[in-house]
C-alpha positions as CSV (number, residue, x, y, z in Angstrom):
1,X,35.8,28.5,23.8
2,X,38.5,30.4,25.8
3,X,39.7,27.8,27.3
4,X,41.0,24.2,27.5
5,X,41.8,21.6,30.6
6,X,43.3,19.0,30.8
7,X,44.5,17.6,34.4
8,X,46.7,14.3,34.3
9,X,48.3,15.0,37.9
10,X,47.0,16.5,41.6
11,X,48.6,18.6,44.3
12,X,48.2,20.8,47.3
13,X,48.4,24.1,46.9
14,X,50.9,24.6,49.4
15,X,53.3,22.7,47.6
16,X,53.1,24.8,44.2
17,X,56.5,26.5,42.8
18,X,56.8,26.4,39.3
19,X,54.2,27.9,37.2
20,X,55.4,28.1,33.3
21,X,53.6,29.4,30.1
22,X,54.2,27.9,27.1
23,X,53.6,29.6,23.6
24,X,54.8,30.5,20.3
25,X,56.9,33.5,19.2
26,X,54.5,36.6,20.1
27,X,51.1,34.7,22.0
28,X,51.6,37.0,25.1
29,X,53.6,34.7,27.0
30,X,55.8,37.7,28.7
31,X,52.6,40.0,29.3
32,X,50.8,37.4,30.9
33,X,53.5,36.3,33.0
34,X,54.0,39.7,34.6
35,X,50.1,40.4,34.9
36,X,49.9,36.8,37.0
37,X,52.9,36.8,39.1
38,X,51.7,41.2,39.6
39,X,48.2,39.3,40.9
40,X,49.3,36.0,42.9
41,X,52.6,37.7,43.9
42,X,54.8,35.7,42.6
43,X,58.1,36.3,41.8
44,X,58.9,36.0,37.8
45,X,61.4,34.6,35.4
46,X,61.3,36.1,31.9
47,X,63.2,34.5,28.7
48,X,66.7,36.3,28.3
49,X,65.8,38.1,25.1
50,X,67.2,41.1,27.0
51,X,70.8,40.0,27.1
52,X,70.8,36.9,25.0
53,X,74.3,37.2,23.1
54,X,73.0,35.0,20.1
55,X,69.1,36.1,19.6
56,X,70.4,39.5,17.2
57,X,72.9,37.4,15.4
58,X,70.4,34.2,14.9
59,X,68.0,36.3,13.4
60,X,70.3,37.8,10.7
61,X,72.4,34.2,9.9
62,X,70.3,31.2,11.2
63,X,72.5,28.7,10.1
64,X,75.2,30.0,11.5
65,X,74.3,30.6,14.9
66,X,71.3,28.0,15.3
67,X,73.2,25.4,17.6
68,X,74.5,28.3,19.6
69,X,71.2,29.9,20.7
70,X,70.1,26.9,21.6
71,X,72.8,25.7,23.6
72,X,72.1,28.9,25.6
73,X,69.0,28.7,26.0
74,X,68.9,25.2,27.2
75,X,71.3,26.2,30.1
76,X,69.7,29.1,30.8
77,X,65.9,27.2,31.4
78,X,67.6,24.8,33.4
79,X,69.5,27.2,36.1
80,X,66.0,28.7,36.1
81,X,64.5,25.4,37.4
82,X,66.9,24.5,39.4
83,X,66.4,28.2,41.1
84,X,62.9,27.6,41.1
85,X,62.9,23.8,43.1
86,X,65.8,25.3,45.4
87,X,63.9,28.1,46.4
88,X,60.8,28.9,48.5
89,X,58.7,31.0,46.8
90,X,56.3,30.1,43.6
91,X,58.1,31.5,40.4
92,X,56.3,31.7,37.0
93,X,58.3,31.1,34.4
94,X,58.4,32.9,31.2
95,X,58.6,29.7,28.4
96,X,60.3,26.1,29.0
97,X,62.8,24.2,28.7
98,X,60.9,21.3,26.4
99,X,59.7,23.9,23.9
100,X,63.4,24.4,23.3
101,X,64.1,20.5,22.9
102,X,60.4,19.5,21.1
103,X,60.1,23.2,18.7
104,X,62.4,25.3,18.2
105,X,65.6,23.0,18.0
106,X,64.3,20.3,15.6
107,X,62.5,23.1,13.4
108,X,65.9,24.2,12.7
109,X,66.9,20.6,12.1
110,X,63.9,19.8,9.9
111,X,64.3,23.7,8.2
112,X,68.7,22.9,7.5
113,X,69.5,25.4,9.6
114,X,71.0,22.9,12.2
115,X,73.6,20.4,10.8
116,X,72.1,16.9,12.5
117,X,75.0,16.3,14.6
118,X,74.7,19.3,16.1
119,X,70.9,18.5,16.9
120,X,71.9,15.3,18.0
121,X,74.6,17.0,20.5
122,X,72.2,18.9,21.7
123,X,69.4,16.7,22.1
124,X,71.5,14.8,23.9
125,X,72.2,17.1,26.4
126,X,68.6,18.1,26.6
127,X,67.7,14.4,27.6
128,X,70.4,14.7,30.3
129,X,69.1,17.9,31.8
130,X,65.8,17.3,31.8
131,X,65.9,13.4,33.1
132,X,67.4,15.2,36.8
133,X,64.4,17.8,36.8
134,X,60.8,17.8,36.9
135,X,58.2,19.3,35.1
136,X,56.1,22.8,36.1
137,X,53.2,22.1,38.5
138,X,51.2,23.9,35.7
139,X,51.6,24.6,32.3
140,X,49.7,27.4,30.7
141,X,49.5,27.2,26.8
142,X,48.5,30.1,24.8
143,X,47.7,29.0,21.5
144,X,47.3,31.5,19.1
145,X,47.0,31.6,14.9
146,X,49.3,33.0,12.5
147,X,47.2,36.3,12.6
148,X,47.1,36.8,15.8
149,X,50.7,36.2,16.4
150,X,51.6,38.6,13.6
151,X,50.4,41.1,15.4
152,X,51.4,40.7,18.4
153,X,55.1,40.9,16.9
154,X,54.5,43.9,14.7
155,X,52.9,46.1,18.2
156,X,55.8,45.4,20.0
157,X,58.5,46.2,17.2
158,X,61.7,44.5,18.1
159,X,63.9,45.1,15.3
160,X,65.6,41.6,15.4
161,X,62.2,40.3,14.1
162,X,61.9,42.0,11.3
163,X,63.5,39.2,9.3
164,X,61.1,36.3,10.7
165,X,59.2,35.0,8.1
166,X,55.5,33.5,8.1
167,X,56.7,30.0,7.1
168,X,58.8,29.5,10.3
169,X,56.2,30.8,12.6
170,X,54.0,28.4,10.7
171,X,56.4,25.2,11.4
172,X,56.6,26.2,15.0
173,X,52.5,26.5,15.8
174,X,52.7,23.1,13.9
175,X,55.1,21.8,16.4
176,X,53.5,23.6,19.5
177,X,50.5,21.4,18.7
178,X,51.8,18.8,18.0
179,X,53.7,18.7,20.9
180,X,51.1,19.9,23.4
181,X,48.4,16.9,22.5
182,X,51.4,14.6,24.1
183,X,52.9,16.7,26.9
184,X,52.2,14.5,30.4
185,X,54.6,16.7,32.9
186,X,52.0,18.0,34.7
187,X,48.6,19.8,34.7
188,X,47.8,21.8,31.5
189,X,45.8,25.0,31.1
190,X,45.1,26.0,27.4
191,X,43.9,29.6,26.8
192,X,42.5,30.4,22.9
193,X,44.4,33.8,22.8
194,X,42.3,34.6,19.4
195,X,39.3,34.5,21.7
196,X,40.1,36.4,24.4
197,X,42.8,40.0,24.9
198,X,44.4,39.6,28.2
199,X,46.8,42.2,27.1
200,X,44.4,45.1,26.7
201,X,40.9,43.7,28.5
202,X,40.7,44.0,32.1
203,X,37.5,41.8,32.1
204,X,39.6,39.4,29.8
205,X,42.6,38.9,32.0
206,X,40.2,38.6,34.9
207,X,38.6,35.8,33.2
208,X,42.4,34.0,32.6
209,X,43.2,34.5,36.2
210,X,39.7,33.1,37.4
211,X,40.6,30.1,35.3
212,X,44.2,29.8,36.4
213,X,43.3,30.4,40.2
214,X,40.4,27.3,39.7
215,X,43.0,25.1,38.3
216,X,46.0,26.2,41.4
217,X,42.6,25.4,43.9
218,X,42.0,21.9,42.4
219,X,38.3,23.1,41.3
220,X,38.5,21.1,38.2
C-alpha cells in the first residue's frame, strides 16, 4: 500500500501555507519537496545542510557538538515558520521543527551524546517556540526501511555521512514511528517510500502528487 491517511483537521484550500515533509535521514524528503513545490508552484524551504556550521563537525565528534546542532536547528525551523505564516504564498518546507524536539534531540539524549541538562535546556526552549506557532496544514511522511534509506545516502554521497552508522538510523526510524502514530498538528499524508520511486519514476511521482493534490482538495 503506497499510501496512508489520516485526516484529524479541515480547511479551505485558500487558506493553505505551510506544507512540510517529514522523514528520516535519506527518505527523499529534499527531492520531493522540490518536485511538489516545481508542480503546485510553490515557493520552497530546504533544511540548511548547505551552510549549517555544526552538521561537518557533529558528524565527526557527536558528543561534542550534539547540543549545538540542535540549538541551530531549532532556530532555524522556527524563523522558517514564522516566514511561512507572515507571508502570502504557500511554502513547503523541507523537515520540521518537532522531528528536531521528538527524534533527533532525545536520540542523542537516550544514545549519551547529549548531557541531560543540555536536553533539558533545549527542550525547554523547544516547548517555548513551538507553544506561539502552529503546526503545517499538511504533513507528508515518508517512511522508509533501513535499506531503503541506505541507499538513498550512499547515491547521493555526502562525505559528512560517511561516519553514520546503521544503529542510529535504526533509533531514529524507531522514533519517527513512534512519534508519527501520536502527531495531532494537523492533516497527515503517509507515503511507503519502499513501495513507490518518486525520485526516478515519473508515473510514481505522479501518483504522490495525485495523492497530495486529493488531500490539499479535501477529497478524502
Amino acid at each position: 500500500m503506497y499510501f496512508h491517511v489520516e485526516t484529524r483537521t479541515y480547511f479551505s484550500l485558500e487558506n493553505i501555507k505551510h506544507i512540510a515533509i517529514a522523514g528520516n535521514i535519506g527518505a527523499g524528503k529534499t527531492t520531493l519537496s522540490s518536485k511538489l513545490a516545481k508542480h503546485f508552484k510553490w515557493d520552497v524551504l530546504f533544511e540548511d545542510t548547505a551552510t549549517n556550521p555544526y552538521l561537518v563537525d557533529f558528524y565527526h565528534e557527536m558528543r561534542r557538538w550534539s547540543f549545538n546542532l540542535q540549538i541551530y536547528f531549532l532556530n532555524n525551523r522556527y524563523q522558517q515558520i514564522l516566514k511561512i505564516r507572515q507571508g502570502d504564498r504557500t511554502v513547503i518546507q523541507d523537515r520540521t521543527i518537532y522531528e528536531d524536539a521528538y527524534i533527533f534531540a532525545p536520540n542523542l539524549h537516550e544514545m549519551g551524546l547529549m548531557d541531560k541538562r543540555d536536553f533539558e535546556n533545549y527542550f525547554e526552549l523547544f516547548k517555548t517556540m513551538s507553544s506561539q506557532v502552529q503546526g503545517p496544514d499538511l504533513l507528508i511522511y515518508l517512511r522508509a526501511s533501513i535499506s531503503t534509506l541506505v541507499a538513498h545516502i550512499q547515491s547521493r554521497g555526502r562525505d559528512y555521512e560517511g561516519n553514520m552508522s546503521l544503529d542510529y538510523l535504526k533509533k531514529l526510524n524507531e522514533r519517527y514511528e513512534n512519534w508519527i502514530q501520536t502527531y495531532n498538528h494537523g492533516k497527515l499524508l503517509i507515503i511507503n517510500v519502499d513501495d513507490i520511486d518518486f525520485i526516478n519514476n515519473q508515473e510514481d511521482l505522479g501518483t504522490v502528487i495525485t495523492a497530495v493534490d486529493g488531500e490539499l482538495h479535501g477529497l478524502f
